[in-house]
N, C-alpha and C positions, 0 to 999 in steps of 0.2 A: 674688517674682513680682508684678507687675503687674496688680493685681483692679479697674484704672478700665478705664471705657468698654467696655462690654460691646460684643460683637457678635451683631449681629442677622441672623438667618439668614433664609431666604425660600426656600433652596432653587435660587433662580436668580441670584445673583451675589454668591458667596462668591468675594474676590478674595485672591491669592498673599500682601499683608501681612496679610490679615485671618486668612491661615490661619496666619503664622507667628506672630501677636499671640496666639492660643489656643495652638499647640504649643510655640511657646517661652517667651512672655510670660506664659504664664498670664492671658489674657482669658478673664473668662469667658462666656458665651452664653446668646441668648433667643430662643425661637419668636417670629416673627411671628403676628399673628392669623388673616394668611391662609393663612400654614402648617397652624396647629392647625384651622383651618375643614377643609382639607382632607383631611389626616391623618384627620380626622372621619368624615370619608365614605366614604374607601375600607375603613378599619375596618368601619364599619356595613355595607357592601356585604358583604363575607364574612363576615360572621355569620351574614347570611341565607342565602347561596349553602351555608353547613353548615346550616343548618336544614335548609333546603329539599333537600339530600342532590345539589347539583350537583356534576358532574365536574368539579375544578380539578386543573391539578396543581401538587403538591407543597400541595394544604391538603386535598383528600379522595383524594390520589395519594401514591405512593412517588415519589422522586427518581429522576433518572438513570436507569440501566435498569430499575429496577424501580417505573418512571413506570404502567405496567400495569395493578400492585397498587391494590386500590380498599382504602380507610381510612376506616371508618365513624367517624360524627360524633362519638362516645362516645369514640373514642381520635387524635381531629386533633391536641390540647393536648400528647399523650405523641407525636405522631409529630413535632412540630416539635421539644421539648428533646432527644432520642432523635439530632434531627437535628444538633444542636449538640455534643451530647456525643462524639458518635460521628464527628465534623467534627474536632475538638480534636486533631489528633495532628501538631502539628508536633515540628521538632525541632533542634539545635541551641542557639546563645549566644538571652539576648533581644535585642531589636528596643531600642534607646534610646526612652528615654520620651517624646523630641520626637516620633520618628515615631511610635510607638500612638497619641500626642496627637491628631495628625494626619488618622491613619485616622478615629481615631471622629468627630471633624472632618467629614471628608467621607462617610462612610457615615451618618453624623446628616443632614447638609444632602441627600444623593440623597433619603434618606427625607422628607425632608419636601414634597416633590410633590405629594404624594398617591397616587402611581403604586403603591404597595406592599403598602398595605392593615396597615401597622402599628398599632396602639395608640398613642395618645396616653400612657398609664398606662405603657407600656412602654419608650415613648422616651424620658419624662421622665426615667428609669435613665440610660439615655447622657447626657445632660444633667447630670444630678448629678453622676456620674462625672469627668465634665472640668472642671464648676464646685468637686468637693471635690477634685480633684489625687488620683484613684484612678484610678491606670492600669492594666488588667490585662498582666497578664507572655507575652508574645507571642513564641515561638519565630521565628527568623530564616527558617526552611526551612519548606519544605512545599504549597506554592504553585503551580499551574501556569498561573494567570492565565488560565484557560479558562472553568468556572463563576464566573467573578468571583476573586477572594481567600478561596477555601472555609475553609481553613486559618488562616490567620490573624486574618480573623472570627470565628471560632470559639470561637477562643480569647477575643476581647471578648466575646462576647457569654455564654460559659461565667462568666465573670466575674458578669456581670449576674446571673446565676442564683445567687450565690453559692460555684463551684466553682473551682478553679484559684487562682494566685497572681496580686498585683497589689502593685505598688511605691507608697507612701503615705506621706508625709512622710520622705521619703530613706529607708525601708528597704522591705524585701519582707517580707510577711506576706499571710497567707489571704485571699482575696476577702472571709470572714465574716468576719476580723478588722478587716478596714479598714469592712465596713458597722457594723458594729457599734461603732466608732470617731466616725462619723458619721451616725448616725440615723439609715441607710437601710435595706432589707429586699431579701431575692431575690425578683426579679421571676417570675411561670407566665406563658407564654406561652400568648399565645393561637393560632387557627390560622391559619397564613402567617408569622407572628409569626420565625419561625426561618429559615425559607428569606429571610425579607425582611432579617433583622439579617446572616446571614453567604453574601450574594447578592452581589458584585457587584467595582466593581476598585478599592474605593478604598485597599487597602493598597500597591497595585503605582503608582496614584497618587499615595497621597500620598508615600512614598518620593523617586517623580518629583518633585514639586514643594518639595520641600525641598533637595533637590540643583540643580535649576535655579535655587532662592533662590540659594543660595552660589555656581552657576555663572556666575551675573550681577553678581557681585560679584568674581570672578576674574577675570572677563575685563577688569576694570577694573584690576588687578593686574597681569595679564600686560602692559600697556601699559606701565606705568609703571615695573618692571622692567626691561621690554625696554629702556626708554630709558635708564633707568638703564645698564645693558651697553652700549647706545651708546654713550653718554658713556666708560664707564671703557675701551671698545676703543677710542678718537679715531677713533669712527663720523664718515663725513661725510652730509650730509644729505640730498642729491640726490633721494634715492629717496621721499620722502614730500612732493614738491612734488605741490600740488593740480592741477595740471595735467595730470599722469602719470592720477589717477586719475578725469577729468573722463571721461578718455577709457574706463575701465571703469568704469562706476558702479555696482558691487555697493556695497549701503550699508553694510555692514561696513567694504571695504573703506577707504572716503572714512571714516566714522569714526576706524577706525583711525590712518588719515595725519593726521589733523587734530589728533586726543588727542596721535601723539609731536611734532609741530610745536609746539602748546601748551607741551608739556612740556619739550622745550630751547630753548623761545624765551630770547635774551640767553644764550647758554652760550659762556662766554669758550674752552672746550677744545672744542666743536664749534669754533669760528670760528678757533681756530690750528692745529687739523688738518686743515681743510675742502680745503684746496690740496695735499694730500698723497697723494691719488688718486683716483680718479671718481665709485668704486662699491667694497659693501662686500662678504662674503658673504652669502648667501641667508639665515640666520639672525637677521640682522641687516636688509637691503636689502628683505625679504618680508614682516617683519611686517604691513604692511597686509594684503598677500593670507592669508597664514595664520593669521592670529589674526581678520582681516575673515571668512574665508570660516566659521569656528568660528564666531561670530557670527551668521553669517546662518542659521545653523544650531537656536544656541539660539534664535534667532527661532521658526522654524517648532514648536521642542518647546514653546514657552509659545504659542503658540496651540492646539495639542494638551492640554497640561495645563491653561490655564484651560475650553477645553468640558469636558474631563471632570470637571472639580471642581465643576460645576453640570448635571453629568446623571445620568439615571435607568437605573440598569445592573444592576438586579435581574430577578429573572425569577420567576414570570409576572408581567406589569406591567397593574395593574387600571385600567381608563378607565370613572371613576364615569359620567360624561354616559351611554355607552352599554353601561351594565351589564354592559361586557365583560373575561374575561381573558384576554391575549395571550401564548403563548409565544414567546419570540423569542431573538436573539443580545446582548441589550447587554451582558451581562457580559465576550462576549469579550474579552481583554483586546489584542485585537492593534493597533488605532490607541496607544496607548500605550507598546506592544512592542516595533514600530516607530523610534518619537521616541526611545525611550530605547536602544536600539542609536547612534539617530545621535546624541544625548548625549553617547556615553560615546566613540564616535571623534571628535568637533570637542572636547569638551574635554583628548581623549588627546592630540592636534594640540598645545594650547596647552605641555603639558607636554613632549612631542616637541625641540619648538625650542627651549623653557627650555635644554633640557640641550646645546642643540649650545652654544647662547650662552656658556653655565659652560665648555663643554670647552675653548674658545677661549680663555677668560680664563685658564686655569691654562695652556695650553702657550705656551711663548717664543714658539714658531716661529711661530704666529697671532695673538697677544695686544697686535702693535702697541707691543713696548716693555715690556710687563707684568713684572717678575720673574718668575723661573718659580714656579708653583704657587702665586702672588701672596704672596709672602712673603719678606722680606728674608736674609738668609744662609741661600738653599735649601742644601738638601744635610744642613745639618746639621738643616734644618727643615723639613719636607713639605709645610705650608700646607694649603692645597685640595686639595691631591691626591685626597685619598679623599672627601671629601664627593661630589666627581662623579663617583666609583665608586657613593653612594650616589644619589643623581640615574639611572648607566645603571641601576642593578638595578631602580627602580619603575619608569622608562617602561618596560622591557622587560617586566616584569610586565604595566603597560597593553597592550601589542601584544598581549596573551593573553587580557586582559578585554573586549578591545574585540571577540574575535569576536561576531557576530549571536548572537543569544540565540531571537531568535522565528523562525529558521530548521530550531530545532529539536524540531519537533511531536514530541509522545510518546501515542497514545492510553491515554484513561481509562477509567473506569466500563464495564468490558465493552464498549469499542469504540462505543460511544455518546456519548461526547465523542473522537471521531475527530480532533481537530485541537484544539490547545492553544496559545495565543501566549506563554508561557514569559517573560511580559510581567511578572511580577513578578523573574524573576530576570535581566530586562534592567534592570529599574532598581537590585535590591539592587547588582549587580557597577558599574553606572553611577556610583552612590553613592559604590563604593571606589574608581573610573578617579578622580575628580573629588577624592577625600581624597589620594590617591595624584600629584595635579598641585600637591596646593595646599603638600604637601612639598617638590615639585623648584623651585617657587616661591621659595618659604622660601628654600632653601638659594642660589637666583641671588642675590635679594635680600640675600644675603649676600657675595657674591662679589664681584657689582658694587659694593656701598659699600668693599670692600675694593680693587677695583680704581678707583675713583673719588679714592681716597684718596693715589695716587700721581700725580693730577695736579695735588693742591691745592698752592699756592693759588688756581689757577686756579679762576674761579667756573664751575657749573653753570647749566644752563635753570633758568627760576622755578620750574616743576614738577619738574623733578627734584632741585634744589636741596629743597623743603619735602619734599621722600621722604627723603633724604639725612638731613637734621635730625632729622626724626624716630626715624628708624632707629638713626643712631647716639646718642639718649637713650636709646636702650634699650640696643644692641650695641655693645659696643667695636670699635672697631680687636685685626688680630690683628696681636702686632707679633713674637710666636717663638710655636713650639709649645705646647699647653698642651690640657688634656680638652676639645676643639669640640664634645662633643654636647652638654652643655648650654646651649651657644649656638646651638648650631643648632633645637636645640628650641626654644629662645625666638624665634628669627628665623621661622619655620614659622609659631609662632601671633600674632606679633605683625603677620604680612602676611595673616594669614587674618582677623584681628581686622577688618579694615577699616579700620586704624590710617593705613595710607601712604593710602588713598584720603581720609579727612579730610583728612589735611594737604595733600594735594595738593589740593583741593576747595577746602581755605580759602583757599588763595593763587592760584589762577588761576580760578578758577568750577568746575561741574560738570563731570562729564568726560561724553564718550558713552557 
């Protein structure tokens, strides 16, 4: 892991690499001074508010419906761990350690506003925790993205107090095993202290922003593939002249057209099939519009995900200046909810047409010439056949993840969280639509060098040529039968790696 160049928080422009440099990089992090000024104050403020025996709720209040309940000052400390413990009950596989990274990532940075009224003493915990690589162990379930990520806050912050598990130099052992490994101690919270650490949406966030990382980094893939299947179908080019799309100018779309022109520019087998008919099919001829219009789409979810990864979405949210506490809605999780529904269909889209593109290459009858199942003495040898059996089964899966998620409110807490945005589990299943595309990927990108391979020596575009190269350094030509998964396995991570987008990068410039 990667311990140069720390990242400096402030609380208001914590950006997409800076979040992936801490949850995957292992960066480690440091308050700003105007953080800790702030942090300062709002603490100090509810200290006094329990002196002085003010109504807040959830610091001299019960939670939820039983917000009512008044909580004398003597027991605020026990109502907030009380609150945490009793929070803690997700259930299911864990959460990978990129994403817990992640979360405390952003549930550190909301806190540090000042809006919360956390401890300084308190948060430096969180801070350790991601500075020593102790992650607590976070159930996948449990989440309804209404009071924020109740559930799975909980569980980090149970951590912090030294209870539950947490994963520590590659294995799992006790929250106390791991402080006690690293000269840390369980934090007592103080009051607010609990409702402020397991408040708000950064788990259903940061999920989101880790998938739209990798979803901007497919969509650079799905280009380059697609072209690649042009090339190996003796696609002709028609369709992505600049002029077509002058006249719709979704900016996806003119991207799009531009990246596959780029990419067969000089392709000696587009230019001897170019005269062999007009237009190709929709899979091929629409890539601008459907992988543009996916596009314009993760646009609008990354403006969605960078506000929320620099805002305040705990509840009640303290304003030192006018010594007041506000209860309100920011933890709903529904702007989020939302984006990641549309997520999870514009990147279902890109995986959608992958697979028409593969079905074409293995059947004669569409394939422009292709052997059948692209493989030489079919019959006795199946080729492709079934990988794009393995292709229909995940997008077909996607058409099932991809319904709305935040359509489906469920009340809480005695009908007192009356509407829920189920915003965490628009982005867990978003997550899997996006793992589940970067598959059907994998396996074109295997299809097509296999069908590209029948028209050598014909040369390819200069970008799809350096895709080609590199691909087959890693993958063979299939030239008979033989075990394809573990080449297909390798093809999956070798286009998810980001591998074809260097090489293609290094030989023609950046792509869009």
């Amino acid at each position: 892991m990667n311990r140069a160049n720390p990242v400096v928080l402030t609380g208001r422009n914590l950006t997409l690499e800076q979040l992936i440099n801490v949850s995957r990089c292992g960066a480690p992090v440091k308050l700003s001074a105007e953080a800790v000024g702030q942090i300062n104050r709002a603490s100090a403020l509810i200290e006094n508010w329990v002196a002085g025996n003010r109504i807040v709720y959830g610091v001299t209040t019960g939670f939820g419906d039983l917000a009512t309940v008044k909580v004398d000052a003597a027991r605020t400390r026990l109502l907030q761990e009380n609150l945490i413990r009793s929070h803690a009950v997700g259930v299911g596989e864990p959460l990978p350690v990129d994403v817990v990274r992640a979360v405390m990532l952003l549930r550190l940075n909301g806190l540090l506003c000042g809006h919360s009224g956390i401890t300084l003493e308190t948060l430096s915990q969180l801070v350790n925790f991601l500075n020593l690589g102790i992650t607590p162990m976070v159930p996948e379930q449990g989440s309804v993205g209404a009071s924020g990520d109740l559930c799975p806050l909980s569980h980090i912050a149970a951590a912090m107090l030294g209870e539950g598990d947490v994963f520590h130099q590659g294995r799992r052992m006790t929250a106390l095993e791991a402080m006690k490994l690293t000269g840390l101690k369980p934090v007592s919270l103080h009051p607010k202290e609990g409702l402020a650490l397991n408040n708000g949406t950064a788990a259903l966030t940061g999920l989101g922003a880790l998938a739209l990382y990798d979803a901007l980094k497919l969509e650079k893939n799905a280009d380059i593939v697609g072209a690649l299947s042009l090339e190996a179908l003796h696609g002709v080019p028609y369709a992505f002249d600049a002029r077509t799309h002058a006249l719709r100018p979704h900016s996806g779309q003119i991207a799009v057209a531009q990246n596959i022109r780029r990419l067969i520019e000089g392709s000696q087998i587009i230019d001897k099939y170019k005269g062999s008919r007009v237009q190709d099919a929709y899979s091929l001829r629409c890539m601008p519009q459907v992988h543009g219009a996916s596009r314009d789409a993760l646009d609008y979810v990354k403006s969605k995900i960078e506000i929320e990864m620099n805002s305040v979405t705990d509840n009640p949210l303290i304003f030192p200046d006018d010594e007041a506490a506000l209860s309100g809605g920011n933890f709903h999780g529904q702007p989020i909810a939302l984006a990641m529904d549309f997520f999870a269909i514009a990147v279902s889209e890109f995986g959608s047409i992958s697979e028409r593109r593969s079905a074409r290459m293995v059947d004669k009858s569409l394939s422009n010439g292709l052997p059948p199942f692209l493989i030489d003495d079919s019959g006795v040898n199946s080729g492709f056949m079934i990988t794009q059996y393995t292709q229909a089964a995940v997008a077909s899966e996607n058409k099932t993840l991809t319904h709305p998620a935040c359509v489906d409110s469920i009340p809480t807490s005695a009908n007192q969280e009356d509407h829920v945005s189920m915003g965490y589990w628009a982005s867990l299943k978003a997550a899997r639509v996006l793992r589940n595309v970067e598959k059907i990927l994998g396996i074109e990108a295997m299809a097509a060098c296999q069908g590209v391979d029948f028209s050598l020596p014909l040369s390819l575009g200069r970008g799809t040529k350096a895709a080609y190269e590199a691909f087959r350094a890693q993958i063979p030509f299939l030239e008979k039968d033989r075990f394809i998964h573990p080449l297909m396995t390798q093809s999956i991570d070798f286009v998810r790696s980001g591998a074809l987008i260097e090489a293609v990068e290094n030989e023609i410039g950046t792509l869009n």
